[in-house]
N, C-alpha and C positions, 0 to 999 in steps of 0.2 A: 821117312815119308818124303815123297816126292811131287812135285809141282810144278807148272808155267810161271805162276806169277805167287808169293809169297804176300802178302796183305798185313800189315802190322797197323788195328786197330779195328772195330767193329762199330764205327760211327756213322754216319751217313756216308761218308767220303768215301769211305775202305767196304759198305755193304752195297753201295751204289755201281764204285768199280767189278767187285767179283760178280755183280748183277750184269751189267753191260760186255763184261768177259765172257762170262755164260751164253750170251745171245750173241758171242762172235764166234765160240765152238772152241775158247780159251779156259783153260784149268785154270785153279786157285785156290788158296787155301785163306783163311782167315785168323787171325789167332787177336783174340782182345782177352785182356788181363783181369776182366770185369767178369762177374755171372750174368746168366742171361736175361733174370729179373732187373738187374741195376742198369743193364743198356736199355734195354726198353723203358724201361721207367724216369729216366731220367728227361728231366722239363729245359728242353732251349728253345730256341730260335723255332718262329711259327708265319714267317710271311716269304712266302717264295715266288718268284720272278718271273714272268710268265715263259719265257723260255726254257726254266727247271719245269714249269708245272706240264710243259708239253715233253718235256725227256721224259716224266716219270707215266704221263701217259701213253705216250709213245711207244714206251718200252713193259709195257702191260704192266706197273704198278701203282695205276692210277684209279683203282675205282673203290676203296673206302674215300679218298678223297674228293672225287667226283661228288660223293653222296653227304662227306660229312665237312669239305671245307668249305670254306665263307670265300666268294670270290668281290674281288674288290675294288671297284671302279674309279676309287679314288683318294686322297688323304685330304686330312685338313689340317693348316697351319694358322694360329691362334693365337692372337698377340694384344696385350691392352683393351683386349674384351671383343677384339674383329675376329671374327672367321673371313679364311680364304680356301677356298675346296680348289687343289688339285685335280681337273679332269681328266683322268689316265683314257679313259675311254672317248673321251672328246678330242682330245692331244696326241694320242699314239693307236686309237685302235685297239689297245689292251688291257689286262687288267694283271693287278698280282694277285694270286691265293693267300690265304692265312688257313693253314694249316700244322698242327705241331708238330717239332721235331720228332717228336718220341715215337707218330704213329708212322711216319715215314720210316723209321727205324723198325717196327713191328712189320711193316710192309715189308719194307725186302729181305727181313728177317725170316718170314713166314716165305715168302718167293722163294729163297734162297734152298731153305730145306724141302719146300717143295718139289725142286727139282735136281735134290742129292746133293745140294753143293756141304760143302763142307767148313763148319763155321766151331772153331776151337773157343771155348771158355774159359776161363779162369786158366791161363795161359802164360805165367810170370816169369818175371826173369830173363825178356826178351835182351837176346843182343845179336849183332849184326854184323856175319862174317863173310873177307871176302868178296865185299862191293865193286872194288875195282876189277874183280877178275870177271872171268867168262861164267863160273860155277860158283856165283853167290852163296849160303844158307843161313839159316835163321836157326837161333839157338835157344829154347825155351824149357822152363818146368810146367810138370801139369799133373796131378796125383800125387805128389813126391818122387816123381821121377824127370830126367831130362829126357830133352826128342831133340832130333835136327830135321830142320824140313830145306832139304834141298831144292831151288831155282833158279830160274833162268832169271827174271827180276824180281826186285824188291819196292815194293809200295809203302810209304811212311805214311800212311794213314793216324798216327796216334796223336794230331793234336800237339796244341802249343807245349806242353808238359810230358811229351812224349822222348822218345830217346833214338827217332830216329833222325833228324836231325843233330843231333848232337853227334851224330856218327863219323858226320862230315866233319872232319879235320877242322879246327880253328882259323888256321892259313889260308884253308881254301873256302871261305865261306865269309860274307859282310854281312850287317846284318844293320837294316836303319830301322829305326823305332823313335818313336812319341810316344810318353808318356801323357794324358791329359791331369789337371787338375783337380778331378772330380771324378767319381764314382758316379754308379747307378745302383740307386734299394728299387730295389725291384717283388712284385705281390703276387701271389695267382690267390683270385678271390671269387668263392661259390656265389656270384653277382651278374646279373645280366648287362650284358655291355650298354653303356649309356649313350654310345652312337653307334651307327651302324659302317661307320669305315673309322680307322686310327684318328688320332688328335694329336697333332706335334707341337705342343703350350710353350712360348716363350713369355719366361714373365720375371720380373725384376729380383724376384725369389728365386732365381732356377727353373730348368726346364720340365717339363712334365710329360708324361707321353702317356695316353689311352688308348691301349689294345685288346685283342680281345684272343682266345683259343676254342670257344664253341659261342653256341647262345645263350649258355647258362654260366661261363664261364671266364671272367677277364682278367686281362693282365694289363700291369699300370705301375709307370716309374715315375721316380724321383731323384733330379737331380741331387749329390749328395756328396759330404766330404770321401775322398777314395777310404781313405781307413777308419770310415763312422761306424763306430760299436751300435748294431743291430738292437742290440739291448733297451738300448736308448730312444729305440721307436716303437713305441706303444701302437696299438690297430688304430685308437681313436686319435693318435699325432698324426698317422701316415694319411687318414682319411680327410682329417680339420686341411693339413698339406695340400694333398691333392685336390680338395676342393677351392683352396685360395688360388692355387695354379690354374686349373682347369676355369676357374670362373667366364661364366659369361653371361649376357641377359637370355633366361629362360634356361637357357640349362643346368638339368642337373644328376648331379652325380651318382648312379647305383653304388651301395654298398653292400656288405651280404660279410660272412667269415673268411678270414684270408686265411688260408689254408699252408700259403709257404710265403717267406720272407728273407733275402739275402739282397747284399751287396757288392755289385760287382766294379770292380777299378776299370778303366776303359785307357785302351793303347789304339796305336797305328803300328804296325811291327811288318816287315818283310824282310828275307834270308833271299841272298842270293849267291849262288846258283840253284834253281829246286832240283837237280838231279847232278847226282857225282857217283860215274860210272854207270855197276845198273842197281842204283837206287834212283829213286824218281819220290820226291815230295809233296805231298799231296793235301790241298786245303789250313786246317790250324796249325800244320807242322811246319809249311813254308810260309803264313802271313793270318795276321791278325787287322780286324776291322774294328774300330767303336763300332756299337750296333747302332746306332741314329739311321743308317742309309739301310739298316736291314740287307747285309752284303755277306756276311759269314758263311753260313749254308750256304748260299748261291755261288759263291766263287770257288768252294768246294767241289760243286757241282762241274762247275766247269772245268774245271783242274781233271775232275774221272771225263768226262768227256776228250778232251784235248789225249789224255793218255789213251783212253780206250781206242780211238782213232789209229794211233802212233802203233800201239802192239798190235792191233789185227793189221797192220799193214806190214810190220815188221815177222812177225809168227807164219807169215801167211809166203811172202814173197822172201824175206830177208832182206828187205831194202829199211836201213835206222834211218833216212832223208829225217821226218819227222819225229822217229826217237828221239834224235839228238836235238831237235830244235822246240823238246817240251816244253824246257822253263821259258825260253824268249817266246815263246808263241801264250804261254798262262800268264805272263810277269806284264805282258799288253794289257789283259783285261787288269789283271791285278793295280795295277798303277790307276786306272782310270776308275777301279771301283772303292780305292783307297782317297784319292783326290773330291770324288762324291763325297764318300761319307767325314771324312776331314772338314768338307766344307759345309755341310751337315749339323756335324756336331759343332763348329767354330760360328754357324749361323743364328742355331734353336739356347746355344746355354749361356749361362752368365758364367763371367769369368772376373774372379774376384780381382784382374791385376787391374781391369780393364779402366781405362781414365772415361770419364764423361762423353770425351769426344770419341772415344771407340764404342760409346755403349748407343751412343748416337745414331755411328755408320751401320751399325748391327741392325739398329732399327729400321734404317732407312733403306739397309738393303731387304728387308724386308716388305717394304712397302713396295720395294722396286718390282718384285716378284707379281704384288698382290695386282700391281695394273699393268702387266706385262705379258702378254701373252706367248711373246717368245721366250721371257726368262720360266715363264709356269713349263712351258713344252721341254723345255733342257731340263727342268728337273724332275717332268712325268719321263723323258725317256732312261732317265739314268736309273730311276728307281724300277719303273717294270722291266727292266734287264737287256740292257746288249745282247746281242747276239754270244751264245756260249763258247764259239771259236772265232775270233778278231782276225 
């Protein structure tokens, strides 16, 4: 089999690229190692940045979302029983979406086959030959049989735990990372959200966060040891928790059956170079965000954006100007969406080393925020999203 552009992964990243491919008159093929029930199905990241939410309208797969996401004019930060609202719509003009990963993933899922593209499943045994040359291809099983799909590039769409990075030679690839201290137990519970925009709970117990993915339906974390046996937390622990977090006068907490329950470790991670030869890196494969800043999905975004630019210009005329200058031109936003959310997360959580007098400055930059109109504006414009090409 033969292709333009070769796609190794079927997640937002790699369905949003062969979607934006498609509307430049660019072939592609897809190949994710999953079935097609498990990519859809699967529950992440649900708040997108108001310059993803105009790509995906833009680019016509925006109208389940139009209809069934929650638009959001604002957050609120929560500390020692104060609210402070964020006014994103006051402050910038904009708003972010809260939207699920999963139905974004249905959407261009369903686009994609809609208009013949071609989208391989349970697709194993990916490996990656040939990067450096002019005639790349991708080597996979699928049936009990192997294929090669011959291209011109290759797309690493698979994610932190994927193998397309790892493809890049050792030598030529650095790679800086944070680890944080703490984890996120994280709920999805058949509960009606108890506010109508997020709640980011800083409280002497650890951080807490109140989100939502429908009307009927929220999501809501706890800060957490990284390696805490799930076991260990009962529905009526997570709930007593989230209520002493979340505490405020008058407010109070829906509850309802949590339906899913895991805990996730939280990093800072970026790989640099994101492209060696014609392989190109794309979103969890070149960089990892804590979710505090709500940046994962959206920096992916920008990443298919920034490339989709680069190949219709290159397919089109053969001028690489902008091929070659993919990662420095994504590694701009990337740094400046990683410094957000670093500061984010380093602002909203308690950190067990921390001495009194750091637990202090925490607090008071927090105060600093609550009667600041310029520090509120720096942090509405980094959360409803930079512009997607820097």
């Amino acid at each position: 089999m033969r292709t333009q552009v070769g796609i190794v992964g079927a997640g937002p990243a790699g369905l949003l690229l062969s979607h934006l491919l498609h509307l430049n008159g660019i072939e592609s093929v897809v190949l994710e190692a999953r079935s097609r029930a498990y990519v859809e199905g699967r529950i992440r990241a649900g708040v997108l940045e108001h310059p993803v939410e105009q790509l995906l309208n833009d680019t016509g797969v925006g109208d389940r979302m139009r209809a069934e996401g929650l638009p959001h004019e604002g957050v609120i930060l929560r500390t020692e029983g104060r609210d402070h609202r964020i006014d994103f719509k006051g402050l910038t003009g904009k708003h972010v979406m809260v939207y699920s990963q999963h139905k974004i993933v249905q959407d261009l899922i369903a686009a994609r086959l809609a208009a013949g593209g071609n989208i391989q499943f349970e697709a194993t045994g990916v490996s990656l030959q040939g990067v450096r040359t002019d005639t790349p291809y991708i080597l996979y099983e699928q049936g009990g049989r192997q294929h090669r799909l011959d291209c011109a590039i290759i797309a690493g769409c698979d994610g932190f735990h994927g193998i397309s990075r790892e493809t890049i030679p050792a030598p030529a690839r650095q790679s800086f990372e944070r680890e944080y201290p703490f984890g996120w137990l994280g709920i999805l519970a058949d509960a009606a959200p108890s506010s109508e925009e997020l709640v980011y709970a800083s409280h002497d117990r650890g951080f807490a966060l109140l989100s939502m993915r429908s009307p009927t339906v929220s999501r809501l974390y706890l800060q957490c040891a990284p390696d805490e046996d799930i076991a260990n937390w009962s529905d009526d622990r997570i709930w007593g928790e989230l209520r002493t977090r979340l505490a405020r006068d008058g407010f109070v907490l829906s509850d309802g059956p949590i339906t899913q329950k895991s805990v996730t470790p939280m990093r800072s991670f970026v790989v640099e170079p994101m492209q060696y030869g014609r392989l190109f890196l794309v979103g969890d494969a070149a960089h990892i965000v804590p979710p505090t800043g709500a940046k994962g999905l959206n920096l992916a975004a920008a990443d298919v954006a920034v490339l989709t630019r680069a190949l219709a210009v290159w397919f089109r005329s053969g001028v690489a100007d902008l091929l070659d200058t993919y990662g420095e031109t994504c590694l701009r936003r990337v740094w400046k969406a990683q410094r957000f959310s670093w500061w984010m997360t380093s602002l909203l959580h308690r950190f067990s080393d921390h001495s009194p007098f750091e637990r202090r400055v925490q607090r008071a930059e927090l105060d600093a925020i609550f009667g600041s109109v310029a520090a509120s504006t720096t942090l509405a414009e980094n959360y409803v999203g930079l512009p997607l090409i820097l």
